[in-house]
Structures are given as C-alpha cells and as structure tokens.
N, C-alpha and C positions, 0 to 999 in steps of 0.2 A: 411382587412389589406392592408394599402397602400405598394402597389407595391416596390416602393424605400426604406423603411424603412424595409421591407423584406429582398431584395438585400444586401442593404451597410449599413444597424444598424443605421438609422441618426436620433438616439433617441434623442429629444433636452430638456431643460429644458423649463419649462410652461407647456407641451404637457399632454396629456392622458397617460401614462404607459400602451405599449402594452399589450392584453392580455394574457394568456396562460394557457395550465393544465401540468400537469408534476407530474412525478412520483418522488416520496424523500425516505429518511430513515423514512421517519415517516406517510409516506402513499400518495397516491394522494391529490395534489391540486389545486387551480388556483389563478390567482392573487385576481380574487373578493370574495375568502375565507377572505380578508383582509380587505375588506371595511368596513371606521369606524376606523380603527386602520392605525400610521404610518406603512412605510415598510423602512428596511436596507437592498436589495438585492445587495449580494457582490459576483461575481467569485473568482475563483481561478485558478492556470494552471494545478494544479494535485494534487491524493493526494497520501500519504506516501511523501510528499519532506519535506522538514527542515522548510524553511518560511512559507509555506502551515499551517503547524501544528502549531506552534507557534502563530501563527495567528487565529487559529482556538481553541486553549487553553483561547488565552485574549477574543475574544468574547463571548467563554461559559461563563468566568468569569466576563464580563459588564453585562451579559444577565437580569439580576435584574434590572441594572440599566435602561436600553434601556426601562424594560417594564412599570417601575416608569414613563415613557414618552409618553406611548401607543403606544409603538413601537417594532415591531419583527422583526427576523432576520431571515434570508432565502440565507442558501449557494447556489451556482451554482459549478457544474464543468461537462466536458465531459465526467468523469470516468462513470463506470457504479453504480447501486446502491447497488451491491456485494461489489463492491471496499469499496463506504462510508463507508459501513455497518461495515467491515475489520479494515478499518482504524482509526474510529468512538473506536471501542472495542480496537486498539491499545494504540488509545490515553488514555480510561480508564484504560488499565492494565498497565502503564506505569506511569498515574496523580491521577486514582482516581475522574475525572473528565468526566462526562457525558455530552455531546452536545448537550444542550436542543432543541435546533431549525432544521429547517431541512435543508439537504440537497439536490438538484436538482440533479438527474442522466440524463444529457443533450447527452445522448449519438451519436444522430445526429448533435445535431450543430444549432436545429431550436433556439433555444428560444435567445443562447452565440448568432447568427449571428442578429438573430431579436434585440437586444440592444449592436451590434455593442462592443459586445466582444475580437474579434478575432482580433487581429492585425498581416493582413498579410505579414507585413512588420517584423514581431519581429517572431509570429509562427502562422502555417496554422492550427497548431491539440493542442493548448492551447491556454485558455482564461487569459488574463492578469489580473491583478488584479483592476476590474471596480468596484466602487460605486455607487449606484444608492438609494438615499432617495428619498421615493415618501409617499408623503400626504394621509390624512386621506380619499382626496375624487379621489384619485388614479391619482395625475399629480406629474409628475415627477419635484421635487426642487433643487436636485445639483445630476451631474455628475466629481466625483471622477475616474482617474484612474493611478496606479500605474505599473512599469513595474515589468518584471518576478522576478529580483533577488531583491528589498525593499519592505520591509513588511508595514501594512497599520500602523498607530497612531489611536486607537480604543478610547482615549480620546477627540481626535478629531472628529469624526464619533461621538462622545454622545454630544458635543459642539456643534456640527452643527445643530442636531436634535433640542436643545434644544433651539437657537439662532431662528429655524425660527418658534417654534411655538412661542416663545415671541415675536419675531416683527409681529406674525399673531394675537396673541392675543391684547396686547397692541396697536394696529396700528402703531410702531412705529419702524426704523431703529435702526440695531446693530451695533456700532462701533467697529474696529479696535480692536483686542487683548480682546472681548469679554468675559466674564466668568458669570455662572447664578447669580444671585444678585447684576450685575454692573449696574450703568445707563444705559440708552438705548436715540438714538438721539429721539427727539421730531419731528415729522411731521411739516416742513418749514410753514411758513403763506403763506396766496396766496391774502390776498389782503394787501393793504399797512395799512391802520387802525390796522391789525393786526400783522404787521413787526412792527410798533411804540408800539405795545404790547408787543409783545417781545423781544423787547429791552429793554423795561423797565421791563422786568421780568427778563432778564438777568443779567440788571444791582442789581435789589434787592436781587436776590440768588446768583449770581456770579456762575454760573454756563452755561456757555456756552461763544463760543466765539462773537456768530454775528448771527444775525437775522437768519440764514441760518444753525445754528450750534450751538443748545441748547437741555444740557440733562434733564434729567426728570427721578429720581430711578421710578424702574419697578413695574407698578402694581401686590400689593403681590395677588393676585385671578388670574396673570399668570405665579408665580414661584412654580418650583417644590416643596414645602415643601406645601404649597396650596392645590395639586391635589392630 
C-alpha cells in the first residue's frame, strides 16, 4: 500500500479501491469478496444518532433495488461491532426492518483513514459521511461526501450507479438531470466525414443540437428492465 494514501486517504477516482479485511455484523470480509459485483461503501460518524439511522433505514429499504444493479452495500463506522449489532436490533425493534448488508467495525481507524474518511478539520474520532461507488473490476467511480449533521439522498446513490453502468455499457455519455430510460449523449465524431454525418443525422431526427451534442435513446440490452 502506497505510503501517502495510507497517511492522508488520497483515494482518487479512476484508482484501484484500496484493499482490506474487516470484521462486520455479518462476519469477516475483504474487498475482493466483491469482485464481479458493484460496491456502495458508505461511513457514517456513529451509531445510535438520529441521521445515522434514518440513513441506515432507507438503505435497507433501496437494498433490492441496488442489487437489481449488481450492487451491494457495505456500512463503515469506528463503533465496535457489539455496538452495530445493538443498534442493528434497535432499528428492528423499533421498524421491523432488518439491515441486510454489513456493517464495518473500524475500530482502529485503519480502513475510515485509508479512504480519507476522517476529516480532521470537522472530527478526529468520526467518519463523515463518505461515498465511495466502486466498479465491478474494483476502481473507484465517484467520491461522495457529506458532512456530520445532512443525510445522504439514497435516490441519488441508485441514479449514479445506474448512470455509470449505462454510459459503460452503451459507450455513451449521461447528460444533465439524467433518469434510467432518458436519452444518453452519443460519442462526438472525430473525423470530419463523420461530423457532416451527424449533422445530417441531427437534422433528420431532430434530436441533438450540433455535431458535438446529439442524443441517441439507450440501448434497451443496457436498461435495467433488460438485466
């Protein structure tokens, strides 16, 4: 493990997704238990707190949907794993709702300071609220982070997932205000033969505005109703 991303968390997007093993509510495991399938690893700063849980309620209840995606979900926090466990049975005796996924007992701080969790600036003994979607072949695609006192948009976290395996699958960019079933931009032309192509593909569908910026609905073999 490089050195500096050890020290100061300088986990970037493109990169490999550090690795680890780790102890959860639901037994040991490491990141390359995951290989093949998306990951949603999200901290938290504690549990038993109000947004903590609330938080931890809408995920169990997306949890279907994330997996309609090939995607799981994997809490972090520094409590220990008596606490999850505690907190975990709180939430059922209270919802009715069981936490399908696990949680991370981080109780040293390796894995929260290895993905640059900890913001010493905000607190030294809680992890703010990080997102990290990382791909099926373990690189990390978008870093999310939120601070202590707002809670994540878990609509958002299944949009995103869902956004980049369309533009991985289709080869094609997502625009602006994205939703699954919307057009998707078309990959720009690169020689001019083909910019006087699509322009005149433009002009017959009326769908785009300029050589550089024409949609194309989404290949249905890459929407979810598909897979």
């Amino acid at each position: 493990m490089d050195y500096e991303l050890m020290m100061n968390g300088n986990v970037k997007i493109g990169q490999h997704a550090p690795d680890f093993t780790a102890e959860t509510t639901y037994g040991p495991i490491c990141l390359d238990d995951y290989k093949g399938k998306w990951l949603v690893l999200f901290s938290h700063p504690g549990d038993f707190t109000p947004v903590c849980t609330t938080e931890m309620i809408a995920f169990a209840q997306a949890n279907k949907y994330f997996e309609q995606l090939n995607t799981c979900l994997l809490g972090l926090s520094i409590d220990s794993n008596s606490s999850h466990l505690a907190w975990m049975h709180s939430i059922y005796n209270m919802t009715g709702i069981v936490l399908p996924f696990p949680i991370i007992a981080d109780r040293n701080g390796v894995i929260a300071r290895k993905y640059g969790m900890i913001s010493n600036d905000v607190s030294t003994t809680e992890t703010v609220r990080n997102v990290f979607i990382i791909d099926d072949k373990g690189i990390v695609r978008v870093i999310l982070v939120y601070p202590l006192n707002v809670g994540r948009f878990i609509p958002e976290i299944l949009r995103i997932v869902e956004a980049l395996q369309m533009a991985d699958c289709s080869k094609s960019s997502i625009p602006v205000n994205w939703f699954p079933n919307q057009p998707v931009i078309m990959p720009p032309p690169n020689t001019y033969p083909l910019l006087q192509e699509r322009e005149n593909y433009i002009e017959q569908n009326n769908n785009g505005m300029s050589w550089y910026l024409a949609f194309q609905e989404p290949d249905e073999k890459c929407s979810l109703d598909s897979k």
